[in-house]
C-alpha positions as CSV (number, residue, x, y, z in Angstrom):
1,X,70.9,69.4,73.1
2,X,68.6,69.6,70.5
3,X,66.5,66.8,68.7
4,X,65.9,66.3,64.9
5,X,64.3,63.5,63.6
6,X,64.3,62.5,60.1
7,X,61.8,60.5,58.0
8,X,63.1,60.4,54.0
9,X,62.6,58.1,51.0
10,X,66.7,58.0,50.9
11,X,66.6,54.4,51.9
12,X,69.8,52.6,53.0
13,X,71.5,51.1,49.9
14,X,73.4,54.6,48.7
15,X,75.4,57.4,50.2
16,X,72.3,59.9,50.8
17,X,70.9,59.4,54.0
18,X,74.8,59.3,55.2
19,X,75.0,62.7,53.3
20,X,72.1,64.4,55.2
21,X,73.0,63.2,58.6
22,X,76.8,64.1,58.4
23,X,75.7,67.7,57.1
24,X,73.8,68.1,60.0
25,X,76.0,67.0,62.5
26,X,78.7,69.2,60.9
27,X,76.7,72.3,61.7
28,X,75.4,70.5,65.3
29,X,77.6,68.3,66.7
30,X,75.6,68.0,69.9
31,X,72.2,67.0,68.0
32,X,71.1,63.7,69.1
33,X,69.4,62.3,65.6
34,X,66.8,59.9,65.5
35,X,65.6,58.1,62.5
36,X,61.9,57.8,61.9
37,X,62.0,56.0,58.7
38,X,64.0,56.0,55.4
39,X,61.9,53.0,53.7
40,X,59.1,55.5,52.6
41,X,58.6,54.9,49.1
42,X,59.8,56.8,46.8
43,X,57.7,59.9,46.4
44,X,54.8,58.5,48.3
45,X,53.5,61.5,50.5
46,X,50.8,60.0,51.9
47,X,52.7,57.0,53.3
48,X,55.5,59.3,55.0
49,X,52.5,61.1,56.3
50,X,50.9,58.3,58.1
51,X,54.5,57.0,59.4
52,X,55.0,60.5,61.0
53,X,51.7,61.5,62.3
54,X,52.0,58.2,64.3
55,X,55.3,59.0,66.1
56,X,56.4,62.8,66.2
57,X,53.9,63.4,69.3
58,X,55.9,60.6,71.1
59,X,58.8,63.3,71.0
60,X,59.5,66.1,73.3
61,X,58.8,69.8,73.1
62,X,60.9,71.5,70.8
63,X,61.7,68.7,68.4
64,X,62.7,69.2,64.8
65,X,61.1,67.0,62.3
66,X,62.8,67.4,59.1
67,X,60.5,65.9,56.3
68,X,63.0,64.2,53.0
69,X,59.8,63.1,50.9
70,X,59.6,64.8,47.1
71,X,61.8,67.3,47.9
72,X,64.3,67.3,44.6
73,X,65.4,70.7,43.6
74,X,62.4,72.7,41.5
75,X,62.3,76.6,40.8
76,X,58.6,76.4,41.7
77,X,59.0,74.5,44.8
78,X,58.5,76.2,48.0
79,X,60.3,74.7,51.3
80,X,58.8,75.6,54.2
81,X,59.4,75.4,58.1
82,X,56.3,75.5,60.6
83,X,55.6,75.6,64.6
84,X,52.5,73.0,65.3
85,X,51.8,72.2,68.9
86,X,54.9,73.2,70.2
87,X,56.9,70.8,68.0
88,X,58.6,71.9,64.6
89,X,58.5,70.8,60.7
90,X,60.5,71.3,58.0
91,X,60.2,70.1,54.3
92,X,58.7,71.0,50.8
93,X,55.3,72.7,50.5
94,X,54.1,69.5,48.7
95,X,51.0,68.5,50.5
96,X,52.3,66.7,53.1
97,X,51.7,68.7,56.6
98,X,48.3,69.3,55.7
99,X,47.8,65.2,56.2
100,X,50.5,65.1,59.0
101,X,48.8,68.4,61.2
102,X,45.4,68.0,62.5
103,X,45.0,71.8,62.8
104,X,46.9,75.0,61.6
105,X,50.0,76.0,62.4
106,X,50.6,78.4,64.7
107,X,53.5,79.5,62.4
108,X,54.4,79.0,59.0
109,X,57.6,80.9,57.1
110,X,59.1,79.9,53.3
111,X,62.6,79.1,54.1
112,X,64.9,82.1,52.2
113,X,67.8,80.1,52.9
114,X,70.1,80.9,49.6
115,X,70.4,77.3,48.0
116,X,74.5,76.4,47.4
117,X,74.9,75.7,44.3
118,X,77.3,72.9,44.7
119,X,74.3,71.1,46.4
120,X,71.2,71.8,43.7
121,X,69.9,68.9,43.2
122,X,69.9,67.8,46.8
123,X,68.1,70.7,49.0
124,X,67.8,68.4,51.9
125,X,71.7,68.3,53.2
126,X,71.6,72.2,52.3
127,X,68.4,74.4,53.0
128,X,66.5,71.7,54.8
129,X,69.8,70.4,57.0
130,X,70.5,74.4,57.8
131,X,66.8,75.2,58.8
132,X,66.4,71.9,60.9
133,X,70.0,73.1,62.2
134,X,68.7,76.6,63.6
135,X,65.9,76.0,64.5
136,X,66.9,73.1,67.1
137,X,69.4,75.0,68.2
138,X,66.4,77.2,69.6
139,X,66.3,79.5,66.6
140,X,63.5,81.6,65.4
141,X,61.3,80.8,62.3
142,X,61.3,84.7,61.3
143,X,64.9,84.2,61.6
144,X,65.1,81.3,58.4
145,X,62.1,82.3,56.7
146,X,59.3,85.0,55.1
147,X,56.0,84.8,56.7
148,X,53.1,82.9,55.0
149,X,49.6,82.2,55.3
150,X,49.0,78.4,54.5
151,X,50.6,74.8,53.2
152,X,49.2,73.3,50.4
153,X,46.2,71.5,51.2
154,X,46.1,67.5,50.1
155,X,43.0,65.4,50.9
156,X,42.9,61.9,51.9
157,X,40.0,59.5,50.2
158,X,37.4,59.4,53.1
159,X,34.9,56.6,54.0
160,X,31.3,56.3,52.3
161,X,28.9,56.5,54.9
162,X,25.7,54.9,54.7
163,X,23.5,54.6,57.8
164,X,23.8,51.2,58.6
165,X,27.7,50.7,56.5
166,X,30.3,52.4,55.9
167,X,32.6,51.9,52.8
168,X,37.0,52.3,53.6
169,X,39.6,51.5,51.7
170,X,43.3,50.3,52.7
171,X,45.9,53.1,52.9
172,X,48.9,51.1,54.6
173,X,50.3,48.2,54.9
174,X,52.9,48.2,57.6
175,X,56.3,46.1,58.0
176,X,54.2,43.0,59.9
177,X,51.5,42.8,56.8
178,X,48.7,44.4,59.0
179,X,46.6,46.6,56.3
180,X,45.5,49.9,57.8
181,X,42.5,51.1,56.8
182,X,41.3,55.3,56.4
183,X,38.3,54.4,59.1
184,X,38.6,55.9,62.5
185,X,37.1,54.5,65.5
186,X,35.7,57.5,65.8
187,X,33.9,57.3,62.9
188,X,33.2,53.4,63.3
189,X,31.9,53.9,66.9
190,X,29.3,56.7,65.5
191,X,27.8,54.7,63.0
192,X,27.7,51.4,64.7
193,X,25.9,53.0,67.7
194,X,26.8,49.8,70.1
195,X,25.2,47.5,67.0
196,X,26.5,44.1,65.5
197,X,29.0,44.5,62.6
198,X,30.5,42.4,59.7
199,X,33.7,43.3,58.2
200,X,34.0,42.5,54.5
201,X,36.9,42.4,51.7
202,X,38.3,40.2,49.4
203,X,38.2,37.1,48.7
204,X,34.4,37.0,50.2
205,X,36.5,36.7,53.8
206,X,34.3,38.7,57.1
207,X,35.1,39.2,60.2
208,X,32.6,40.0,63.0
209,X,34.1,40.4,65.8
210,X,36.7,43.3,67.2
211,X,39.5,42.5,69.2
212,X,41.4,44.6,71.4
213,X,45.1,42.8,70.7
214,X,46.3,40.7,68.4
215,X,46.9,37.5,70.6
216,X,43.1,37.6,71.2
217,X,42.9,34.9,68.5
218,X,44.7,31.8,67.5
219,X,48.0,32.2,66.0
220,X,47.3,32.0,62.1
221,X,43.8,33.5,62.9
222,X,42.3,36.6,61.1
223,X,40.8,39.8,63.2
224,X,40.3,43.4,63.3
225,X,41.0,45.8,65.6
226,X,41.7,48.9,66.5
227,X,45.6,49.8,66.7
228,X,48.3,52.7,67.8
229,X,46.9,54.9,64.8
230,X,43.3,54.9,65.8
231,X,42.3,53.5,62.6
232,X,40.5,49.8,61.7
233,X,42.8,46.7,60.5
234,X,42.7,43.7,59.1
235,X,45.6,41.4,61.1
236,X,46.6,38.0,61.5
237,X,47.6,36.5,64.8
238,X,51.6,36.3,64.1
239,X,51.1,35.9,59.8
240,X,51.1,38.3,57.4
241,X,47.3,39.9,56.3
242,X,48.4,41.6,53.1
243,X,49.9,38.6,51.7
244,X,48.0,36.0,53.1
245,X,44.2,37.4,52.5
246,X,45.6,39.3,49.6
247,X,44.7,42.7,50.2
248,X,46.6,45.8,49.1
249,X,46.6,49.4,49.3
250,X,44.0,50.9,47.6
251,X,41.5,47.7,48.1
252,X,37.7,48.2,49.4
253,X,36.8,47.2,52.6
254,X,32.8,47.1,54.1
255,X,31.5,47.4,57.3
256,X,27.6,46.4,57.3
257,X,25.8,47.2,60.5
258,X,22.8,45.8,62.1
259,X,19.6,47.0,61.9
């Protein structure tokens, strides 16, 4: 049995994501499917990217990760398929598994599946569905695919850092309201060097303490922490942090230091 797992902007109100899955289990009846996410929003790579770096290396060896984000028919698109730690990736060359991979892939081939016409404008219950198909099956990429050298390379904003602050800025909001920021612990824990911290953002609100969970606090209190991504938030005890402290994707956080 063979695992494919799918993460798509399709959403659930139309016949798409139906489409995909049935086309797949048409050509693998014995797949056992598992849905990462279809709420991405439309188009937005770097939010399917965050969603799937944080869950495909929960799966086991072997697992097929086929990626439904921007991927409407184009002449000059290129699909890909790609081996990355012993898991497997298919999707359009669009930027997206250079923020999903922390590394190279060990193998990287353009699918030369020949596109059915009677499917153009939706590649992903034809080339994508076939190439997920195969290669779960146990498959070869050479099989599906010309050899190529690289994925198009898409860079994430990075921190400013300062030597006693560093400067972030909100890239997610998940489903509970907690805003994500693009500062690592790693980074945060290299800077600080063990000293005192305020956390500051909108609305003049700080925060200078770090928690380890989010009951540490009073229900309806603010904190930070560091979560599952490895990355520093801005939560409220059982309330909503986006739309309560009214912060958003793209806002500026800062992290003084001290001296």
């Amino acid at each position: 049995m063979g695992i494919i797992t799918l993460t798509t902007d399709l959403g659930h109100k139309d016949f798409y994501q139906a489409a995909l899955k049935g086309s797949i289990i048409s050509q693998f009846p014995a797949v056992q499917l598992v849905d990462i996410s279809h709420d991405i929003p439309p188009f937005d790579i770097q939010y399917a990217a965050y969603v799937l770096k944080n869950a495909y290396t929960y799966f086991p060896a072997k697992t097929v990760h086929l990626i439904g984000i921007d991927s409407v028919f184009d002449e000059e698109a290129r699909y890909l398929a790609l081996r990355y730690n012993n898991h497997f990736f298919v999707g359009a060359d669009n930027g997206i598994f250079s923020l999903v991979l922390d590394g190279a892939p060990q193998e990287i081939v353009e699918l030369n599946i020949i596109q059915d016409l009677k499917y153009l404008h939706f590649p992903l219950t034809d080339i994508f569905s076939k190439a997920a198909c195969h290669l779960a099956k146990g498959g070869k990429l050479t099989e599906i695919g010309d050899p190529v050298d690289s994925v198009v390379d898409r860079t994430l904003v990075q921190p400013v850092v300062e030597k006693d602050s560093l400067r972030g800025s909100v890239v997610f909001i998940d489903s509970f309201g907690n805003v994500i920021s693009n500062i690592s612990k790693e980074l945060f824990n290299k800077i600080q060097r063990g000293r005192n911290f305020v956390l500051y953002f909108r609305r003049n609100e700080t925060i200078d303490q770090m928690s380890w969970h989010y009951n540490e606090v009073p229900e309806g209190e603010k904190l930070c922490l560091f979560g599952i991504s490895n990355y520093l938030e801005i939560a409220i005890n059982k309330g909503n942090a986006s739309g309560l402290l009214g912060l958003n994707k793209g806002d500026i956080i800062r992290v003084e230091f001290g001296k």
